[in-house]
N, C-alpha and C positions, 0 to 999 in steps of 0.2 A: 504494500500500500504506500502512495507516494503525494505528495504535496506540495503544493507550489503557493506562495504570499500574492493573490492578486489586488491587494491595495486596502486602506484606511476604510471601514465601513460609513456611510451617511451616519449621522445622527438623528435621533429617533427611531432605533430598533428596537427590541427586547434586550443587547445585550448593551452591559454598562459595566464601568470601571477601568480602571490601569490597564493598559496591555491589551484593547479590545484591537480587533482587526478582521478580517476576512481574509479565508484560504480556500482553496482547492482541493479536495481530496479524489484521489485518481483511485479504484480498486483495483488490483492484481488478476488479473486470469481473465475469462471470459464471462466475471461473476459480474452482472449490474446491480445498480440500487434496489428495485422492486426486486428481484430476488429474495436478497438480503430483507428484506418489507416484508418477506412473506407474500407477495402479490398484493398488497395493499398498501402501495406508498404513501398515498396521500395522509391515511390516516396514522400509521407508526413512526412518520415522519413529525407531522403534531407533536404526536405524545414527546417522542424524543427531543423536541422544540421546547416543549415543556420542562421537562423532566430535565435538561442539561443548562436550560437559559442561554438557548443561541436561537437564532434565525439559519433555518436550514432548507436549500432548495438544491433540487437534483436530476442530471438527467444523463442517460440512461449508466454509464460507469464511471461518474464523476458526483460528486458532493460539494456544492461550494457553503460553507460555515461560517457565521461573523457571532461574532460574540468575543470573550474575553479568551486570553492562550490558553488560559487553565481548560476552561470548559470545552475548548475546540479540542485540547488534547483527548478530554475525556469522550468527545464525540468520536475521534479517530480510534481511540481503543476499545469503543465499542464495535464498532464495524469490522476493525482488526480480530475481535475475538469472535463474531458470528463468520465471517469469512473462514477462519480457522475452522468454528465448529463444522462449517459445512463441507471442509475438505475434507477434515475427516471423517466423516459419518459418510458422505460420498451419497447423498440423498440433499434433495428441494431443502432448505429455511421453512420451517412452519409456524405458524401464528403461534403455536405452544412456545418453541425454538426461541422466536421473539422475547415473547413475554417474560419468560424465566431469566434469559439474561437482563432486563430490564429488573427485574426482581433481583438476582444479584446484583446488581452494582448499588442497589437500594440498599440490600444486605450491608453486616458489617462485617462480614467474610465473603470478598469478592471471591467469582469464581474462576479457576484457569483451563479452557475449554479442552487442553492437552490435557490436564491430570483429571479432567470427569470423565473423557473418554478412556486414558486409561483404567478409570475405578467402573467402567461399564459394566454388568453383570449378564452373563450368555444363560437365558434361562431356558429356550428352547430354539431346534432348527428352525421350526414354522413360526415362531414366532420374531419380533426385533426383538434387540438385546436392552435391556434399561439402564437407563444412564442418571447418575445424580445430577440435578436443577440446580443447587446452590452450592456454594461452597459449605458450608453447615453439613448438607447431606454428604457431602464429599469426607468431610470427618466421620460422618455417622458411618458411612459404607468401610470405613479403615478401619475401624472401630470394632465395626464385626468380625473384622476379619483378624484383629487381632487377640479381640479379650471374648474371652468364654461366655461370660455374662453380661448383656448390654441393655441400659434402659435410655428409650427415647421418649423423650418428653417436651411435651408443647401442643402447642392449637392445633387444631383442624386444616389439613390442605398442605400441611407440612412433608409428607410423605412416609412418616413412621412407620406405618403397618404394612406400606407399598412397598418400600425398601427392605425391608426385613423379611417379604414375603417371597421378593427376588431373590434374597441371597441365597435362603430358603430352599428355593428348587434347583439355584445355581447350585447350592450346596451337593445336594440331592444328583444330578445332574453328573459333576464330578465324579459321586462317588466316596466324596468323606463323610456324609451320612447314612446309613438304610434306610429315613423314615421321616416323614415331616410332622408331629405335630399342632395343630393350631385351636387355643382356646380363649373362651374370653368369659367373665361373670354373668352371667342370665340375670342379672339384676332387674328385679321386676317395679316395675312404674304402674302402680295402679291397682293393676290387677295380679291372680296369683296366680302361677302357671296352671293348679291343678283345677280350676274353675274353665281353663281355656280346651276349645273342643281340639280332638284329634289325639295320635298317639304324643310320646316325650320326644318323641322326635320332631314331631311337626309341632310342638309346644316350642321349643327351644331354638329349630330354625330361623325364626328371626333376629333373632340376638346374632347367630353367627354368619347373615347373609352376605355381612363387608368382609368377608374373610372368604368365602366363595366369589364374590365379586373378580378379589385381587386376585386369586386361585387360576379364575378364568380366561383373567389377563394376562395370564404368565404363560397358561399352558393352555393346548388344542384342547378343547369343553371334551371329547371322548378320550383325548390322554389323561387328562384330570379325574373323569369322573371311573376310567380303569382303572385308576391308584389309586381311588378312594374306596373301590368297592374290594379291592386287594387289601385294603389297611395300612398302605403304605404310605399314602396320606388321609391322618385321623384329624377331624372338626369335631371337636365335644365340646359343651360348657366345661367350667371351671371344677364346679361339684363331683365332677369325675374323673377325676385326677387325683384325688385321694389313693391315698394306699401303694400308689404306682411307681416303680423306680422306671425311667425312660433313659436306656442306655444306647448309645449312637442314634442319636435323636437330632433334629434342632427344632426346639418348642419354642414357641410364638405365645405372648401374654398379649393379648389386643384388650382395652378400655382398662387397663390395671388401675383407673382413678376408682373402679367401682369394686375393688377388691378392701376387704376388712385388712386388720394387719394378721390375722389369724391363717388368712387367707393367702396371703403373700407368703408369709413364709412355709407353709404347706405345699404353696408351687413351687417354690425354690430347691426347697428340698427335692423335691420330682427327679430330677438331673441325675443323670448317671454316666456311668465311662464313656468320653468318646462323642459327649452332647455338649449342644451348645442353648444360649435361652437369651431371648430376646422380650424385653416386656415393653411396652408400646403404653403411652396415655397421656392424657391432658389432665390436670388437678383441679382446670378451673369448670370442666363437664362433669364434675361427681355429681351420680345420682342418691350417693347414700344421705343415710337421715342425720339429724345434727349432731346425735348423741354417739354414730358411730364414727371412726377415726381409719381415714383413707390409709391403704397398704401400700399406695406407690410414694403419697406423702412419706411415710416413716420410714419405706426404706430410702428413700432419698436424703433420709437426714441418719440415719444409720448406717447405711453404704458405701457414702458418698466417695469417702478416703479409702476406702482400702482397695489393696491392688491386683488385677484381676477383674476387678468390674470397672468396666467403661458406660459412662456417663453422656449423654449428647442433650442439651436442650434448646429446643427452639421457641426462633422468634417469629410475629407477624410477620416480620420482612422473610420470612425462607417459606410462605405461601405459596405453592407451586398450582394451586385451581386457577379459578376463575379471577383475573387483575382486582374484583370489587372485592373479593375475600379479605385480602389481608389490611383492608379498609375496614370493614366492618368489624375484626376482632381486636384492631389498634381502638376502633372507640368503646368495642364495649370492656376492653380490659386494660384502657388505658395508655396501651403499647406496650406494654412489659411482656406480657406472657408469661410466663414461670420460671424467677429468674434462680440460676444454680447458685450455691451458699460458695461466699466468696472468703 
């Protein structure tokens, strides 16, 4: 990517302060702007107008930017790292692709488009391979890979149970597991399971249908659902995990905010030679009642230090849904999210 000073911008634009000007940016290869736009320049162009505080106009492998040096720079290393990303993935820019780098550099762990593709996880031939969105995830993804025991914690849309469910079949995949476990608390809202019609089965499947969802996204729905009727991937509530040692496993805790602390450390214990355990939650969605005391709280404040368990927690800013998401949970939680004891 290359650049050229075509002169002093007018006055009266968006951008202001010391050092403003206007440049050139030429992109490398055969890649043009709307490409890199996602086929929607006009409007990712805006946002990024926005979002960098410059005046940006472009056509078809050239960007000319005014605004300040700082901000122009940070416009060129944005385009420098979506051009990267798309070398290497060797596939179209997508409106996703966009977005997420946009979220990183909001983040306060930018991301490096080299080391997410290298932390990419191969979960099946039919399927693509999934790649961490943030830098955040990019810890979270090392993380697994290096400590036995890993809990992720934060908001919604963060990719917790997504990333975990990848490594999961990646795992599996390789061959350094036989078995996928996935469970999460049946916590009941209202009503009580044994008042709701149908077998315990069909009582319980909705609690665990974000965990079939991610399932289905990893792997072909008839390779999934022949590992599942094999046992070779097991979806139970919580309550059934009792009693069980799970040896070359890798067991999945999905909503661990609605687990007692009675309850946590009963799954904990679950773990046996050769397995790995991943618990997933947000503190701020607990549906338990006042008087009882959340199990991902306390292990998080009993855990925290010692070594062996890796910790990851996120922020609104490492939102990987929908761009309004991580709007919505900076207002209703302030922006903090769940911050780790420092």
């Amino acid at each position: 990517m290359t650049e050229e000073l075509s002169g002093v911008p007018e006055s009266g634009g968006i951008h202001s302060g010391q050092g403003s000007d206007c440049r050139r940016i030429f992109l490398e290869g055969n890649l043009t702007v709307n490409e890199l736009c996602a086929g929607d320049e006009v409007r990712n162009l805006r946002t990024l107008s926005s979002f960098f505080h410059v005046q940006l106009t472009a056509r078809e492998n050239m960007l000319s930017v005014s605004g300040t040096c700082e901000n122009i720079e940070k416009v060129k290393s944005f385009f420098t790292d979506l051009s990267a990303l798309c070398k290497l993935r060797k596939s179209p820019v997508t409106q996703r692709d966009f977005d997420f780098l946009c979220g990183s550099y909001r983040s306060q762990t930018p991301c490096d488009p080299v080391k997410l593709w290298k932390n990419r996880l191969e979960v099946s031939p039919k399927k693509p391979c999934v790649m961490p969105r943030s830098g955040r995830q990019q810890l979270y993804v090392e993380m697994m890979r290096s400590c036995e025991v890993v809990f992720g914690v934060g908001p919604a849309g963060t990719g917790k149970t997504y990333l975990a469910m990848a490594m999961a079949v990646a795992s599996f995949i390789k061959g350094d597991v036989s078995r996928i476990v996935l469970t999460r608390p049946a916590r009941e809202s209202g009503e009580r399971l044994g008042f709701l019609p149908g077998s315990m089965e069909d009582k319980v499947s909705p609690y665990l249908r974000p965990l079939y969802d991610a399932l289905y996204d990893m792997l072909p729905y008839d390779e999934a659902q022949n590992l599942i009727l094999k046992g070779i991937i097991e979806v139970a509530p919580l309550a059934f995990m009792r009693g069980r040692t799970l040896n070359n496993a890798f067991i999945i805790l999905d909503e661990a905010q609605n687990t007692t602390v009675d309850q946590m450390l009963m799954f904990l214990t679950r773990m046996g030679f050769g397995s790995r355990c991943i618990v997933t939650g947000d503190p701020q969605q607990s549906d338990l009642k006042e008087n009882e005391r959340s199990g991902l709280k306390h292990a998080i404040e009993t855990l925290q230090d010692l070594p062996g368990i890796g910790f990851t927690f996120f922020k609104p800013a490492d939102v990987v849904r929908h761009r309004l998401i991580e709007t919505i949970i900076t207002h209703y939680t302030g922006g903090s999210g769940f911050k780790e004891k420092i």
